[in-house]
C-alpha positions in Angstrom: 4.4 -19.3 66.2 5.0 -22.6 64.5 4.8 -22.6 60.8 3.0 -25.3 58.3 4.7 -25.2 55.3 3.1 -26.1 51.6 4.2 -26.6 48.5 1.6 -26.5 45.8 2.0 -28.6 42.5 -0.1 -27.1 39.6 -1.6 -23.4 39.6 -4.5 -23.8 37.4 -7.8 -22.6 38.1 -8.0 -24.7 41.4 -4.9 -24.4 42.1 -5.2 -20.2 41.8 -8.0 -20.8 44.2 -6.4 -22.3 46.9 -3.2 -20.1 46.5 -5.5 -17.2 46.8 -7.2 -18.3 50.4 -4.1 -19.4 51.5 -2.4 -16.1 50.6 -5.7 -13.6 51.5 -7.0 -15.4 54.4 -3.9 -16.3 56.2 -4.9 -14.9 59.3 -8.5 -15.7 59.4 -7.0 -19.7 59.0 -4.0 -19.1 61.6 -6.7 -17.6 64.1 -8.4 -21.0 63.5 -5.4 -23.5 63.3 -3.1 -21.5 66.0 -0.4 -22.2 63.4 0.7 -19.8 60.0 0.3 -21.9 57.1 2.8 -20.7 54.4 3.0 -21.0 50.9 6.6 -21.8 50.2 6.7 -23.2 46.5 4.4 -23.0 43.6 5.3 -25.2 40.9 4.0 -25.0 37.5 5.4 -24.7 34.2 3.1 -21.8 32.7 4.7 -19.0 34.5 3.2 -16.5 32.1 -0.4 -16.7 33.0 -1.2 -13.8 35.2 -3.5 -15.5 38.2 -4.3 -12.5 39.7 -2.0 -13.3 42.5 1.0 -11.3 43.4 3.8 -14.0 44.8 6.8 -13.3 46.8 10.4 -13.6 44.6 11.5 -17.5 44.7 8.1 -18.9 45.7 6.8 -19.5 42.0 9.3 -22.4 40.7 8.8 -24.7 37.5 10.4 -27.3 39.0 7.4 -29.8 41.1 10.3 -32.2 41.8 11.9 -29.4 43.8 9.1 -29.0 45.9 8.5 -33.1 46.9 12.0 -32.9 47.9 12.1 -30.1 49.4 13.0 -31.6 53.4 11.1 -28.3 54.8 7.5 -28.3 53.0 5.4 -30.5 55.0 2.1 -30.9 53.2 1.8 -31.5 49.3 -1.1 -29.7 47.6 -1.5 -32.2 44.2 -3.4 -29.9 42.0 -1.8 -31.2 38.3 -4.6 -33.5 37.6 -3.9 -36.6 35.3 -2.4 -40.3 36.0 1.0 -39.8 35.0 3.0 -37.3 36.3 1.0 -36.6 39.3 1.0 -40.5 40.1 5.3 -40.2 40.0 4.5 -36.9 42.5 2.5 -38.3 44.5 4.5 -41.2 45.2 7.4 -39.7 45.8 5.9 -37.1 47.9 4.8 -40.2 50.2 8.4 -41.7 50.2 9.5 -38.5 51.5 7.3 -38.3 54.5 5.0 -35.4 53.0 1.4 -35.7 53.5 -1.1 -35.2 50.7 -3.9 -32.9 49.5 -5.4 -33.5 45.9 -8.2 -33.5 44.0 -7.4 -36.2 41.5 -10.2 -38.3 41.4 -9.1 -40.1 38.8 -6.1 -41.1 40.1 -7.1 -42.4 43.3 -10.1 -44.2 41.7 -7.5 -45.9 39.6 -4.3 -46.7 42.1 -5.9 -45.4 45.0 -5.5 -49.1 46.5 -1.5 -48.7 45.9 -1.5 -44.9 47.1 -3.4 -45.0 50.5 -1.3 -48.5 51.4 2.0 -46.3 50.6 0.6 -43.7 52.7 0.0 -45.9 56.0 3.3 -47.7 55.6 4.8 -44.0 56.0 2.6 -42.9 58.3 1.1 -39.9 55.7 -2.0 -38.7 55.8 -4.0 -37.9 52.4 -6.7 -35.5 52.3 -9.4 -35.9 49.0 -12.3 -34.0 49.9 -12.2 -32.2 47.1 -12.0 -35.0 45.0 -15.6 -36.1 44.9 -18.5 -33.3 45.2 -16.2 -30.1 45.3 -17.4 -27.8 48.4 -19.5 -30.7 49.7 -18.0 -32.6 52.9 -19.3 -35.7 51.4 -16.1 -37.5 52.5 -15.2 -36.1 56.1 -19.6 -37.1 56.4 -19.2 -40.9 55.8 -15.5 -41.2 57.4 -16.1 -38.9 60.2 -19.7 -38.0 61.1 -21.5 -41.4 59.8 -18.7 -43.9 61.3 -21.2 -45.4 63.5 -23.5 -46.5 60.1 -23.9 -49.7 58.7 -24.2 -47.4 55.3 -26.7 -49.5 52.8 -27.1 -47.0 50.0 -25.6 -44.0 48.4 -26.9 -42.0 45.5 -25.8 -39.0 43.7 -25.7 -36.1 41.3 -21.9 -36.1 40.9 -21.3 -34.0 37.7 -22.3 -30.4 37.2 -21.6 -31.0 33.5 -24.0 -33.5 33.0 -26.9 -31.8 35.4 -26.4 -28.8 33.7 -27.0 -30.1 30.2 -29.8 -32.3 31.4 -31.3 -29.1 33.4 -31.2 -27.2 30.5 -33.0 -30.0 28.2 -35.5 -29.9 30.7 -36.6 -26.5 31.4 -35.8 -25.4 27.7 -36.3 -28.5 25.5 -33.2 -27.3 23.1 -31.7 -30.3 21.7 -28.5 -31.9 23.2 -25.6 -30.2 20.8 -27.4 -27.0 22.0 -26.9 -27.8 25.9 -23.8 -29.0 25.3 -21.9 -25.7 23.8 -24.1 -24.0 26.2 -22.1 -25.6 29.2 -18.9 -25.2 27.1 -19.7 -21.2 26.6 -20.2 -20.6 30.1 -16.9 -22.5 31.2 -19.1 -25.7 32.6 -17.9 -27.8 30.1 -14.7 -28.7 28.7 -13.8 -28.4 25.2 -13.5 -31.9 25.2 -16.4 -33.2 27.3 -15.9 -36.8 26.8 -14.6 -37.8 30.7 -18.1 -35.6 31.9 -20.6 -36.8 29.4 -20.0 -40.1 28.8 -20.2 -40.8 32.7 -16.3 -41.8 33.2 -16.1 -38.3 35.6 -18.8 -39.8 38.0 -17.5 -43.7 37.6 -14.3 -42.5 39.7 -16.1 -40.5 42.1 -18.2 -43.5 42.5 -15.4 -45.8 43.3 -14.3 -43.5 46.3 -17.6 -43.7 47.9 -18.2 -46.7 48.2 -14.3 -47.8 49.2 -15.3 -45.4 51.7 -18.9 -46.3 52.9 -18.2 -50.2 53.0 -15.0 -50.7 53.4 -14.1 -52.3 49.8 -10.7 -52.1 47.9 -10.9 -49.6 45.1 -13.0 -50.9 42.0 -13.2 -49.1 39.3 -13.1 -51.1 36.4 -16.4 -52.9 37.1 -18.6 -50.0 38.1 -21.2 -50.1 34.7 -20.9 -46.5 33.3 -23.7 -44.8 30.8 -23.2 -41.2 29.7 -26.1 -38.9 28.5 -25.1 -38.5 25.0 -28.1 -40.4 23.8 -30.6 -38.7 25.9 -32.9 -37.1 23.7 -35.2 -34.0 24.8 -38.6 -36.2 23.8 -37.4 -38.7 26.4 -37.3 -36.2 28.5 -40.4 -34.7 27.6 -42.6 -38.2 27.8 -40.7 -38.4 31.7 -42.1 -35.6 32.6 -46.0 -36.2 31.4 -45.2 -39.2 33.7 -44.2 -37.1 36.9 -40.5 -38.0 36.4 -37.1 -36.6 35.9 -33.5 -37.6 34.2 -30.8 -37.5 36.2 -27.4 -39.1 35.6 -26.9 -40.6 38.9 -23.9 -42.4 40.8 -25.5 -45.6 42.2 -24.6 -47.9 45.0 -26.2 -50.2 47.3 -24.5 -52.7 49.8 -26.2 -56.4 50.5 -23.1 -57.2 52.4 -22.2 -60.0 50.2 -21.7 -57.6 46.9 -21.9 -54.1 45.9 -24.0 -52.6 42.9 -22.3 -49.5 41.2 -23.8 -47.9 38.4 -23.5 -45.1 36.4 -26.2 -44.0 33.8 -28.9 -41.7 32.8 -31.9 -42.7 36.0 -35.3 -41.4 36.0 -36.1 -40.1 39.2 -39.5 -38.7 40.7 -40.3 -35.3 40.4 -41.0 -34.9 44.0 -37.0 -36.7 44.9 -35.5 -33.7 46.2 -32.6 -35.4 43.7 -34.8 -34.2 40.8 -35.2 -30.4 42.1 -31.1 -30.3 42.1 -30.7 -28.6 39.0 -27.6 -26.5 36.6 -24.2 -27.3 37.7 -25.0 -28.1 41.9 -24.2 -31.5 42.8 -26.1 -33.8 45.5 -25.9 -37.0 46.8 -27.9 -39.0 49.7 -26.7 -41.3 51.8 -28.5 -43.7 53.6 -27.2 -45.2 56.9 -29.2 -47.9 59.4 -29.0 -45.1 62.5 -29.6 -41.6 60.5 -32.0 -42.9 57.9 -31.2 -40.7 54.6 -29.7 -37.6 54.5 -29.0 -35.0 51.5 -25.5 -32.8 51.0 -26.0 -30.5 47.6 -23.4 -27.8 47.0 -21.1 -26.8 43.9 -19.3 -29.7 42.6 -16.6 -27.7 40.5 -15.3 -24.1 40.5 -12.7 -22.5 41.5 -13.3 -21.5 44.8 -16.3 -23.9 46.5 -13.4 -27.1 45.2 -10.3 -24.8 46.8 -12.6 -24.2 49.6 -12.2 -28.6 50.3 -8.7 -28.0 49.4 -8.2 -25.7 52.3 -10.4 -27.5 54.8 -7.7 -30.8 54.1 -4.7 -28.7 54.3 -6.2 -27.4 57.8 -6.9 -31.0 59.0 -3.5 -31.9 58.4 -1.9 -29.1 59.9 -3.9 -29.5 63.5 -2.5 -33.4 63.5 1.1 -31.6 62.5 0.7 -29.2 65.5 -0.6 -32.4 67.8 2.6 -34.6 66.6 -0.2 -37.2 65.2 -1.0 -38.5 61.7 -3.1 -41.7 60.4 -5.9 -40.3 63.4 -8.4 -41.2 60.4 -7.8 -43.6 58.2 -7.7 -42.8 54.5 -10.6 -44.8 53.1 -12.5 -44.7 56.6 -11.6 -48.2 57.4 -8.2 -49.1 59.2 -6.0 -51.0 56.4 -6.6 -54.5 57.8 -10.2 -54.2 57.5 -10.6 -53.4 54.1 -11.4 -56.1 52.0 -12.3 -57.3 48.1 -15.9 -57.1 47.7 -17.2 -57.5 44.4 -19.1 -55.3 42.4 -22.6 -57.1 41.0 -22.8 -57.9 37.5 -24.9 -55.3 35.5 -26.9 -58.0 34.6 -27.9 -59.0 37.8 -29.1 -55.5 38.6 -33.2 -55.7 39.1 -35.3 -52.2 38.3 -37.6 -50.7 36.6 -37.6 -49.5 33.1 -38.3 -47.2 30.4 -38.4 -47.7 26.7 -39.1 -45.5 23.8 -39.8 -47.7 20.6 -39.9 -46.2 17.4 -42.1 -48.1 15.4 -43.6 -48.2 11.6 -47.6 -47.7 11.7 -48.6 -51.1 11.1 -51.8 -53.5 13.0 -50.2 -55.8 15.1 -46.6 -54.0 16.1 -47.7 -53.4 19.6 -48.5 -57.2 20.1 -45.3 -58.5 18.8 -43.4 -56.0 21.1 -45.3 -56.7 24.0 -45.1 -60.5 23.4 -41.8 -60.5 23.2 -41.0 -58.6 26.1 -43.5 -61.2 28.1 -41.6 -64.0 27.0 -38.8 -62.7 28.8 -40.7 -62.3 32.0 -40.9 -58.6 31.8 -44.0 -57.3 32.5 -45.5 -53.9 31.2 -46.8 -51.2 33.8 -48.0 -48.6 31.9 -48.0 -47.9 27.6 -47.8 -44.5 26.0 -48.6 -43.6 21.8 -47.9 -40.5 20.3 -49.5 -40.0 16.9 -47.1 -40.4 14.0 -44.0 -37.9 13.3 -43.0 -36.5 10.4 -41.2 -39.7 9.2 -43.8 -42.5 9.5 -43.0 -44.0 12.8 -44.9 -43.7 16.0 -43.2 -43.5 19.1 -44.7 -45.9 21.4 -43.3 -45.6 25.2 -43.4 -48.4 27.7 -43.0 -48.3 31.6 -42.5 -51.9 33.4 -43.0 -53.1 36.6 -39.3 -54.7 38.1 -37.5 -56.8 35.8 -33.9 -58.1 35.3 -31.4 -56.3 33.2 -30.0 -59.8 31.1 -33.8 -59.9 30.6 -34.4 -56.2 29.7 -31.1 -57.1 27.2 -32.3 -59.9 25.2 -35.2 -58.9 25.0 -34.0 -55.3 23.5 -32.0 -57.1 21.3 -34.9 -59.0 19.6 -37.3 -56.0 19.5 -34.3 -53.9 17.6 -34.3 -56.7 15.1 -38.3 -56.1 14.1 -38.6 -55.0 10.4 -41.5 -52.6 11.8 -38.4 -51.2 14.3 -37.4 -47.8 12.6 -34.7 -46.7 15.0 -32.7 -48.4 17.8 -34.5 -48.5 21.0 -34.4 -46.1 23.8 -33.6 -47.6 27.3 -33.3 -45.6 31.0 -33.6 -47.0 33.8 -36.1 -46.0 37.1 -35.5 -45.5 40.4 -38.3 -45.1 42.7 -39.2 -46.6 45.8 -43.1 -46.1 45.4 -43.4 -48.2 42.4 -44.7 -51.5 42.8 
C-alpha cells in the first residue's frame, strides 16, 4: 500500500492534536484515503513535555530543518506559529518540493502574497483551513463549494477569545478585567491577550477571506482594526434595552471596484443568528448572488476541532499525491493570473449607523449643543436615550443615528469630546442591520 509521509514542525497543543489522529485513527483515514499516512518526524525543541503520545524511537527530532530536507517526507505540517522561523520553514519546505499544511494565520495574512506565488512556481499545494475558523470548512466553502458565486459580503465571529468575553459581559454583566481572567482561567485566553482582544487575531483571518472570496492580493495592512478593550458592560446593557447585541465582527463587502474590511466591536440585532453565537464558537456568513446567505459556526480554537482542519488538508493533499496531481485548486481560489490589487476602502468612507454613549455634566442646554453639532455634520439622530445621573454627576445620555459617514461621525466626535459639559471621552460602536432605515 503506498505510503504518505509527514513531517510535523511544532508539537504544541495543535500540533499534539494532529499527531494524535494521525497516530490513533490511522486506519480509519487509510480506509478513507486508500493510502497509510505516516508520521515520520516530529520536530520540536521541548522534548520533555509529556503529550500523552507514545512515539516510535527516531521519530521525535529537535531538528525542523531536518525534516524540510528530508527528500522522503512529502507533506509539511507547519504547526510553530510566528513570522520568523516558520516563514524560513516554510519557504524552504516550498523550494524542496514539499507541500504545506499550517495554521499560521498570521503569516499568510502577512507574506501570504509571496508564499502562495512560491508555491505555484513549484507546483506545491498549501492547505490553511485551519487557519481561519478552526473546525469550520470556511475555506474549502468559498474555494470549493461557492466557486460559482459572485460573493458580495462576508461577515464573521472569528475569535473565541473575544466572544467569549463579550458573552460573558452579556449574560453576567461582570466588568471587563473580570471576563478577561475568566477566559485566561479556563485556557481561552492567552496570558498575553493583546493579538485576540485588540482585534489583530481577526484582522489576519480577515485578509484570507476576502483574498479568497474576491480574488484580491493579500491586504492586511489596510483592513481598520478595533479591539474590545473599551467595551464597557453599560454599553452593553443600553444595547440590549434596544434589542441589540455586541459582537466583534470581521467585515467585508465587495462593490467590485473596492473592498471594505473592518474590524471592530458591531452591534448586531438580537434576532441575527450572529448574535445567538455565544462563548468561544465562531461563525461567519457568507453571502453569494446564487445561494443567498448562508451560516458555518463551529469551534474556532482547540486542540482537536483546529487538528480536525489539520487533518482534513493533510488528506486533501495526500488523494492529489495518490492521483500524481497538485495545484487542482488554486491556493487563494483564483488561478495566479487572475488575482489582482483591489483596494481596500478608506475607513472614512465607510457609511453606517451608529451608537454613542456621551457622558455629560447635568446642565440645561447640553443636549442641544450635542445634537447641534452632530447636525452640522449631516448626522442625523434616530433615537435618544437618558439615564438619570450616576454617582459622579454626569448623565449618560445615549444616541442612535440613522446612516451617516464615518469622516463625519469623526469630526464631529472630536468636537463633542472638547465640550466643558463632556466628563469622559465618548463612546462610539458601530451598527449593522439591514432593517434600519
Amino acid at each position: 500500500m503506498k505510503e504518505v509521509k509527514i513531517g510535523l514542525l511544532g508539537c504544541g497543543t495543535v500540533g499534539t492534536g494532529v499527531a494524535k489522529i494521525l497516530l490513533e485513527r490511522s486506519e480509519l483515514i487509510r480506509s478513507r484515503v486508500g493510502a497509510k499516512l505516516v508520521l515520520k518526524n516530529v520536530a520540536d525543541l521541548d522534548r520533555e513535555t509529556d503529550r500523552g503520545i507514545r512515539f516510535e524511537d527516531g521519530v521525535f527530532i529537535s531538528d525542523a530543518f531536518q525534516v524540510v530536507d528530508d527528500p522522503e517526507i512529502d507533506i509539511i505540517v507547519e504547526m510553530i506559529g510566528g513570522e520568523t522561523i516558520a516563514k524560513k520553514l516554510m519557504m524552504r519546505a516550498i523550494e524542496n518540493g514539499k507541500h504545506i499544511v499550517t495554521a499560521n494565520k498570521a503569516l499568510l495574512a502577512a507574506h501570504g502574497n509571496e508564499i502562495f506565488q512560491a508555491a505555484s512556481r513549484k507546483g506545491v499545494d498549501i492547505g490553511f483551513e485551519a487557519s481561519v475558523g478552526g473546525c469550520m470548512p470556511i475555506i474549502k466553502t468559498i474555494r470549493e463549494s461557492l466557486v460559482g458565486n459572485r460573493i458580495s459580503e462576508m461577515t464573521g465571529i472569528l475569535n473565541g477569545t473575544c466572544n467569549y468575553i463579550l458573552s460573558s459581559i452579556t449574560e453576567t454583566g461582570v466588568p471587563f478585567a473580570d471576563a478577561l481572567r475568566k477566559a485566561q482561567e479556563k485556557g481561552f485566553a492567552e496570558a498575553d491577550p493583546t493579538l485576540d482582544i485588540e482585534g489583530f487575531d481577526t484582522a489576519h483571518k480577515l485578509a484570507l477571506l476576502s483574498s479568497l472570496a474576491y480574488g484580491m492580493e493579500l491586504n492586511l495592512d489596510d483592513i481598520y482594526v478595533e479591539g474590545i478593550s473599551n467595551i464597557d458592560s453599560l454599553d452593553i446593557e443600553f444595547a440590549k434595552q434596544s434589542g441589540y447585541t455586541i459582537k466583534l465582527l470581521a467585515i467585508s463587502k465587495f462593490s467590485g471596484d473596492s473592498v471594505e474590511a473592518r474590524v471592530h466591536p458591531t452591534m448586531i440585532p438580537s434576532g441575527n443568528l450572529l448574535s445567538n453565537v455565544s462563548g468561544s464558537l465562531n461563525a461567519v456568513s457568507v453571502t453569494g448572488d446564487a445561494v443567498g446567505e448562508i451560516i458555518l459556526h463551529g469551534y474556532g480554537a482547540g486542540m482537536m476541532p483546529t487538528a480536525s482542519a489539520v487533518i482534513g488538508d493533510i488528506v486533501d493533499i495526500a488523494r492529489n499525491l495518490m492521483l500524481g496531481i497538485s495545484n487542482r485548486i488554486p491556493g487563494l481560489s483564483y488561478q495566479p493570473q487572475n488575482i489582482r490589487k483591489i483596494p481596500v476602502k478608506p475607513m472614512d468612507d465607510i457609511m453606517t449607523h451608529y451608537y454613542f454613549r456621551f457622558s455629560a455634566l447635568d446642565r440645561p442646554g447640553v443636549l442641544a449643543r450635542i445634537a447641534g453639532l452632530l447636525g452640522d455634520h449631516g448626522i442625523s439622530i434616530q433615537t435618544v436615550h437618558q439615564r438619570g445621573r450616576d454617582a459622579k454627576g454626569a448623565v449618560p445620555i445615549v444616541m442612535v443615528t440613522h446612516i451617516a459617514k464615518e469622516a463625519d461621525v469623526m469630526n464631529a466626535m472630536d468636537q463633542i469630546s472638547s465640550l466643558d459639559a463632556i466628563a469622559d471621552t465618548p463612546v462610539l460602536i458601530r451598527i449593522e442591520s439591514d432593517d434600519m432605515d
